[in-house]
BAFI-640141 format. One record per residue: residue in one letter; x negated, y negated, z negated of N, C-alpha, C in turn. Coordinates in steps of 0.02 Angstrom, whole numbers, padded with zeros to 5 digits, always signed. Last residue first. Layout:
! BAFI-640141
AXYZXYZXYZ
...
This chain:
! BAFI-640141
X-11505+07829-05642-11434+07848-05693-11450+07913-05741
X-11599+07725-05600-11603+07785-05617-11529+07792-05676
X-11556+07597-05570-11593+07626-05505-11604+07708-05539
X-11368+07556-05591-11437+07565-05629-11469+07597-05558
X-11284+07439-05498-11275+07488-05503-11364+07512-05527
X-11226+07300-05554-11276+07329-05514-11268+07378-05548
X-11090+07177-05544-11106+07238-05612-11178+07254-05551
X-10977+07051-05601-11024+07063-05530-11076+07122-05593
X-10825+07025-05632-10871+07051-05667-10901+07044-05597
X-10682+06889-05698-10717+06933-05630-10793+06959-05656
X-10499+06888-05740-10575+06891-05745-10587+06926-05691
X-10385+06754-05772-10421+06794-05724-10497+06815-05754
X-10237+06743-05874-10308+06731-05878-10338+06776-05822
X-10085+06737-05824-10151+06746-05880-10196+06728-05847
X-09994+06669-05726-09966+06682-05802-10012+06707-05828
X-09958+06553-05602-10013+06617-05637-09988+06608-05708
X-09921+06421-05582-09883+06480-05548-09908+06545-05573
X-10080+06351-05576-09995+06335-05569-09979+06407-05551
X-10187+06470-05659-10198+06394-05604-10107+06406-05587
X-10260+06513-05807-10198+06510-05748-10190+06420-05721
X-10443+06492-05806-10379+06484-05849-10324+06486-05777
X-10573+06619-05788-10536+06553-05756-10466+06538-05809
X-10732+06691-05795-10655+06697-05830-10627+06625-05801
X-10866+06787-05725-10807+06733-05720-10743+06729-05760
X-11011+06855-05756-10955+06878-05772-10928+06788-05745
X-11161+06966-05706-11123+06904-05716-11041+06900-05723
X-11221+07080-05710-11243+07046-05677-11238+06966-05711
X-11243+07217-05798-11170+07178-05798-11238+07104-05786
X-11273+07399-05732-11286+07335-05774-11249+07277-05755
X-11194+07543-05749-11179+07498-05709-11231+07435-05772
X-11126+07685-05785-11214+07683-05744-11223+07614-05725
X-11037+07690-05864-11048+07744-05799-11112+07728-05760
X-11063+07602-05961-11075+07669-05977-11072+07712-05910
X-11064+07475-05871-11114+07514-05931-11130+07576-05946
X-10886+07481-05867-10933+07495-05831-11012+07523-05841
X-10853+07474-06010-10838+07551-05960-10874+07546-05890
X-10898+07373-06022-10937+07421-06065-10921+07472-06038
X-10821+07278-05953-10900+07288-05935-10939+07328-05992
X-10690+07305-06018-10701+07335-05961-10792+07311-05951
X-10718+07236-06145-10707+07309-06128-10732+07352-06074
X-10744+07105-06115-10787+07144-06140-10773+07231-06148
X-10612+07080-06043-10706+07096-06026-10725+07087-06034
X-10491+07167-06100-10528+07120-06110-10589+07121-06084
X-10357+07195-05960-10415+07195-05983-10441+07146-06031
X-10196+07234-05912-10227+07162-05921-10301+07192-05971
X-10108+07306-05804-10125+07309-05848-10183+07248-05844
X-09942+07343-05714-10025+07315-05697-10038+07321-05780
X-09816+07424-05616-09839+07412-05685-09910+07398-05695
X-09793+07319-05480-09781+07384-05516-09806+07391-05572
X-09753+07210-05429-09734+07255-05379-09748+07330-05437
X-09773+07108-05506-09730+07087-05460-09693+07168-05442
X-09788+07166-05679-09834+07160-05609-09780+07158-05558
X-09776+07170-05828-09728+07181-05776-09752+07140-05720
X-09912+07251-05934-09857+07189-05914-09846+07216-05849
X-10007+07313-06036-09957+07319-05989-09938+07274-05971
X-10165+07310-06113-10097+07265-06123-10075+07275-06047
X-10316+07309-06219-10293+07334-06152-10199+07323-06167
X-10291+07176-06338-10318+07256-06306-10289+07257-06246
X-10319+06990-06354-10266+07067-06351-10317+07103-06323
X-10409+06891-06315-10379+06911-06379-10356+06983-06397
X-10367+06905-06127-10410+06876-06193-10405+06897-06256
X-10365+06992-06051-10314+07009-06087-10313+06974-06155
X-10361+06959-05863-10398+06956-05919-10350+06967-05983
X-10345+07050-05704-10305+07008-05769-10329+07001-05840
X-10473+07038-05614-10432+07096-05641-10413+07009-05675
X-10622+07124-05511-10558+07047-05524-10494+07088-05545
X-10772+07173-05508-10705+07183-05525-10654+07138-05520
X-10901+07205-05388-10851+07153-05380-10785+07177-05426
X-11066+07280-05385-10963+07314-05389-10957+07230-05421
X-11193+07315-05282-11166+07290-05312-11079+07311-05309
X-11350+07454-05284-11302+07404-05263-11245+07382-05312
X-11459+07515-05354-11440+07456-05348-11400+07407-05309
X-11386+07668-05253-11439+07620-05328-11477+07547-05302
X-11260+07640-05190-11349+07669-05167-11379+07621-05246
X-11092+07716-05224-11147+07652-05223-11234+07674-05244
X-11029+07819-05252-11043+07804-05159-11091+07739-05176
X-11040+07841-05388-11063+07888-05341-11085+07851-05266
X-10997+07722-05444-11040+07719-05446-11062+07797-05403
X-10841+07750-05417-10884+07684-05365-10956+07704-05378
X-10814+07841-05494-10821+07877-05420-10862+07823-05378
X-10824+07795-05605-10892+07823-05591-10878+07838-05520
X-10734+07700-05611-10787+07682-05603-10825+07714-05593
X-10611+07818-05598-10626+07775-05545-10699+07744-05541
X-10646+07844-05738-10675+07916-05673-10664+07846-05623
X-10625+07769-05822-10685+07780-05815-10684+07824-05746
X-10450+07750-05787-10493+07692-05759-10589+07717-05778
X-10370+07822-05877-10404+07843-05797-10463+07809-05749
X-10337+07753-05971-10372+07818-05987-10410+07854-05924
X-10259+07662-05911-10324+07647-05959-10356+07695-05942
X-10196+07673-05727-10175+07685-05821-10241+07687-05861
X-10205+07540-05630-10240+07612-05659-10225+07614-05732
X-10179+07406-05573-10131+07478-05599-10142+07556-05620
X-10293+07363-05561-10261+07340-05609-10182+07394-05624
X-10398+07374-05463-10381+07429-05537-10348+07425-05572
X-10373+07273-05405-10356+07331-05349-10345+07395-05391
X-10436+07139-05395-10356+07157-05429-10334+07210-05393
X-10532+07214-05258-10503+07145-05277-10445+07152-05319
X-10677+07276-05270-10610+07296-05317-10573+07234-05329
X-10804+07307-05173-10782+07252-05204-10680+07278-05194
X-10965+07370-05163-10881+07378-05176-10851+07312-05202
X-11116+07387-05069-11066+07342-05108-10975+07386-05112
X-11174+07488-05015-11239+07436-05063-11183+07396-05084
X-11148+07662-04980-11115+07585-04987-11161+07540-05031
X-11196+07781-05017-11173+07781-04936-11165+07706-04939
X-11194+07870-05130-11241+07812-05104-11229+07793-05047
X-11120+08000-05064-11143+07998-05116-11203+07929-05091
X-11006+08010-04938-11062+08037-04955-11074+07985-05017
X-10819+07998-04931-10879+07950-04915-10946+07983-04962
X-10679+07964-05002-10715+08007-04918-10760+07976-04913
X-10636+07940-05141-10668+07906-05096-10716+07969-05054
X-10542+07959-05263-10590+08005-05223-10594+07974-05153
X-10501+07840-05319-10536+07891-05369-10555+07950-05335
X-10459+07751-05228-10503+07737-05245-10537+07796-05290
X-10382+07824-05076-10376+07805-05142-10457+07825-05165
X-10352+07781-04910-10358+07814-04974-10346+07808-05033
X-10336+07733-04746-10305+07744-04799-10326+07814-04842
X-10437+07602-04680-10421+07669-04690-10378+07661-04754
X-10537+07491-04567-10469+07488-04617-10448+07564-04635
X-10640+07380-04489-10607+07434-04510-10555+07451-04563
X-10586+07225-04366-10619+07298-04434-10600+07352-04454
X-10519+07165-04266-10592+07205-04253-10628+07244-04312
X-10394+07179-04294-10417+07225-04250-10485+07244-04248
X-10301+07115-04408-10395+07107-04410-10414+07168-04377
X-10171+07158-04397-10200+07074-04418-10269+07069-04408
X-10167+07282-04378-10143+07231-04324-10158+07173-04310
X-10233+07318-04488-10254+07357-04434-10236+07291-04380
X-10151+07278-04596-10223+07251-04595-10260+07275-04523
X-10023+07337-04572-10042+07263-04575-10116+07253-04563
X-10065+07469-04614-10049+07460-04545-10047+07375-04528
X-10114+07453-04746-10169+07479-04694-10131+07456-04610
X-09964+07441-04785-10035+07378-04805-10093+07366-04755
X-09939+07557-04772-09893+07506-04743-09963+07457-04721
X-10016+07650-04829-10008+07646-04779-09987+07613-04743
X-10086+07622-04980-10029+07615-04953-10018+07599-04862
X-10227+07621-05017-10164+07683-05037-10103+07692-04991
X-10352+07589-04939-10301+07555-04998-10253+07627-04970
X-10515+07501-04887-10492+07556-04900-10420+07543-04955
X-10603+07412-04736-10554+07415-04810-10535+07485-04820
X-10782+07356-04732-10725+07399-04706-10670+07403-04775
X-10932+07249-04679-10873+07283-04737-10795+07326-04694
X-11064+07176-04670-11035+07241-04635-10979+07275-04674
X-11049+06996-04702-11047+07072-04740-11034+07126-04699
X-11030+06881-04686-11076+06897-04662-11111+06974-04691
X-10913+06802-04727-10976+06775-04753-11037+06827-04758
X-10818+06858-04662-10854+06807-04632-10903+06782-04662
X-10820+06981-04708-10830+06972-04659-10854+06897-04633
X-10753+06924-04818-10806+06956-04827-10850+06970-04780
X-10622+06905-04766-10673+06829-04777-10721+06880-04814
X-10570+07018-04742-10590+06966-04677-10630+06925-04702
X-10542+07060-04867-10614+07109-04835-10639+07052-04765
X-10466+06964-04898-10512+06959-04910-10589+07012-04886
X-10349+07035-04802-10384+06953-04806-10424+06940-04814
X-10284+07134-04796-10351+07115-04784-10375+07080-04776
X-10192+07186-04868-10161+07194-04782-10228+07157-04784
X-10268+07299-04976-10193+07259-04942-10196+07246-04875
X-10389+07336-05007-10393+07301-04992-10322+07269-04960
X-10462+07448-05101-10380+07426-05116-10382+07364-05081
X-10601+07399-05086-10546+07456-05102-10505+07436-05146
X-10726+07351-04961-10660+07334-05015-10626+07377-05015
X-10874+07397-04950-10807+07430-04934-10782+07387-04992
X-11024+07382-04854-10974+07356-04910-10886+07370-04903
X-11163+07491-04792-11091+07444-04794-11080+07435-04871
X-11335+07436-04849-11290+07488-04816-11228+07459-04805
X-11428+07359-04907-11457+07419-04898-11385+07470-04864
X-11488+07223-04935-11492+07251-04864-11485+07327-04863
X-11516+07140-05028-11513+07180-05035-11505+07242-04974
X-11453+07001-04992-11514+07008-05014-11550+07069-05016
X-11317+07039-04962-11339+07047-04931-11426+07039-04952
X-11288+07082-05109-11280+07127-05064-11315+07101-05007
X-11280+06921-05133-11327+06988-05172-11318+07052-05145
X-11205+06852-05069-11255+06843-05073-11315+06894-05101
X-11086+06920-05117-11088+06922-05039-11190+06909-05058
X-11062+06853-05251-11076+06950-05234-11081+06939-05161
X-11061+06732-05204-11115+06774-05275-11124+06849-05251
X-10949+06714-05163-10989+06705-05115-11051+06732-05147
X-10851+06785-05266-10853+06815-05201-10924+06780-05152
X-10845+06656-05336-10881+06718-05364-10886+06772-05318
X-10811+06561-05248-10871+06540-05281-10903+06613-05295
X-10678+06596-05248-10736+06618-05193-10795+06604-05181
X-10642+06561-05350-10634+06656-05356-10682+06650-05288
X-10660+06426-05372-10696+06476-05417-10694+06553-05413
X-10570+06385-05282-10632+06373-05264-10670+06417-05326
X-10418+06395-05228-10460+06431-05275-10540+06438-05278
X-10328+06404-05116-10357+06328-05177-10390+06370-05225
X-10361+06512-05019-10353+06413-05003-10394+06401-05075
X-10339+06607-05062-10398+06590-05088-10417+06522-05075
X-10204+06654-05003-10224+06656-05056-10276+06619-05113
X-10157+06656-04845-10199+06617-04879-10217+06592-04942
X-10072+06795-04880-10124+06789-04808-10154+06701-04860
X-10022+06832-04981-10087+06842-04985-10118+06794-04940
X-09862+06812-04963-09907+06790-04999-09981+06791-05024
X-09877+06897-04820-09856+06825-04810-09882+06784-04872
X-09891+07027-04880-09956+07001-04841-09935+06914-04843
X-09780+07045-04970-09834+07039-04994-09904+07001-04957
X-09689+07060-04854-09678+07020-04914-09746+06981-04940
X-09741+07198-04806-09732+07127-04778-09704+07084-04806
X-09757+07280-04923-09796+07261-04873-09791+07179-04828
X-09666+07327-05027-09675+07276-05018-09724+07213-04988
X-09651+07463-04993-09599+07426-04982-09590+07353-04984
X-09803+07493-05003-09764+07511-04953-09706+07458-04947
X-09791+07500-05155-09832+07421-05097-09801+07433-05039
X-09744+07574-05177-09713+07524-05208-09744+07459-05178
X-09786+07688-05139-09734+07674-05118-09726+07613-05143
X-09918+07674-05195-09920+07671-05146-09868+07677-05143
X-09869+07675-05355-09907+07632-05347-09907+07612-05258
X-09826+07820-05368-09771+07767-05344-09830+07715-05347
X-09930+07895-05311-09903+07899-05262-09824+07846-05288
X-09999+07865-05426-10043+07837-05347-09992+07833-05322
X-09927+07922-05525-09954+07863-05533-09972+07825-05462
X-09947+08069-05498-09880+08022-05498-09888+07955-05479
X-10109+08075-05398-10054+08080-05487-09993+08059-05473
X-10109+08198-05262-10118+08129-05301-10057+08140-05330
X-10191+08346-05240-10131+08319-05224-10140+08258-05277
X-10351+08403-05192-10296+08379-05231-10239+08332-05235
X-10371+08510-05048-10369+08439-05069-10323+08430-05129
């Protein structure tokens, strides 16, 4: 087994330590945000139209949203780095599933998943690393299924660092990032951009991508 980058393993200590911190500000997150679950009820709706296997959130934290994926009627399971996060999400939502990995080698056969959904979950992937993650989604995803990105938009600016509560995040333009999708095999469904709602400091984006039927 290959041993994980530097990168994973402070990324996963760094949630680790800020596990239960972190869940208290997640657990009702999506209350006032009627446009991020507007775009979550889009990708729920098209996976399930689609009927063709599970839906795995990756990088799913202590699991809120794999729960409200769940409730809007998704066979979904979480996957995330940090063991702490996984042990929250295990206690808090007994009846799902929950594992600990990482997103750039995903335990899981080739087409095995009709949905991924990447909640602000790539956002600490160093640039240059961020195509192999997309192609590893597009491996476990069954042609034509669907990928969910939500990321920090970088409007104007290039790909752009900033100082992330918990560890060094990076800010996208998307149009970038739905060309690195594109190129790993992905057509670009529909896109969301929102302006910072109180307390938020950029711009949100969200991509809904299908995975091509011949790559």
């Amino acid at each position: 087994m290959t041993e994980p980058s530097s990168h994973l393993c402070a990324t996963a200590d760094a949630y680790d330590a800020m596990a239960t911190r972190y869940a208290e500000f997640a657990r009702n997150a999506l209350d006032p945000l009627p446009l991020d679950r507007a775009v979550i009820a889009a990708f729920a709706e098209f996976v399930r139209a689609a009927d063709a296997g599970p839906v795995a959130e990756l990088g799913c934290g202590p699991g809120q949203v794999t729960a409200h994926l769940r409730d809007l009627g998704l066979d979904v399971f979480g996957v995330d780095l940090s063991p702490a996060m996984i042990g929250i999400a295990r206690e808090t939502y007994p009846d799902l599933r929950f594992e600990v990995g990482s997103m750039d080698a995903l335990d899981m056969a080739d087409g095995k998943l009709s949905g991924i959904m990447s909640w602000y979950s790539v956002i600490h992937t160093p640039p240059q690393d961020l195509p192999s993650y997309i192609a590893e989604f597009g491996r476990v995803l069954t042609p034509g299924g669907y990928l969910l990105l939500a990321f920090f938009e970088s409007e104007d600016e290039p790909v752009t660092a900033f100082d992330h509560k918990v560890t060094t995040a990076y800010r996208w333009p998307v149009n970038d990032l739905a060309k690195l999708a594109e190129e790993a095999g992905f057509a670009e469904v529909g896109r969301m951009l929102r302006e910072p709602c109180e307390g938020e400091r950029y711009r949100r984006g969200h991509l809904i991508m299908r995975r091509n039927e011949i790559r």
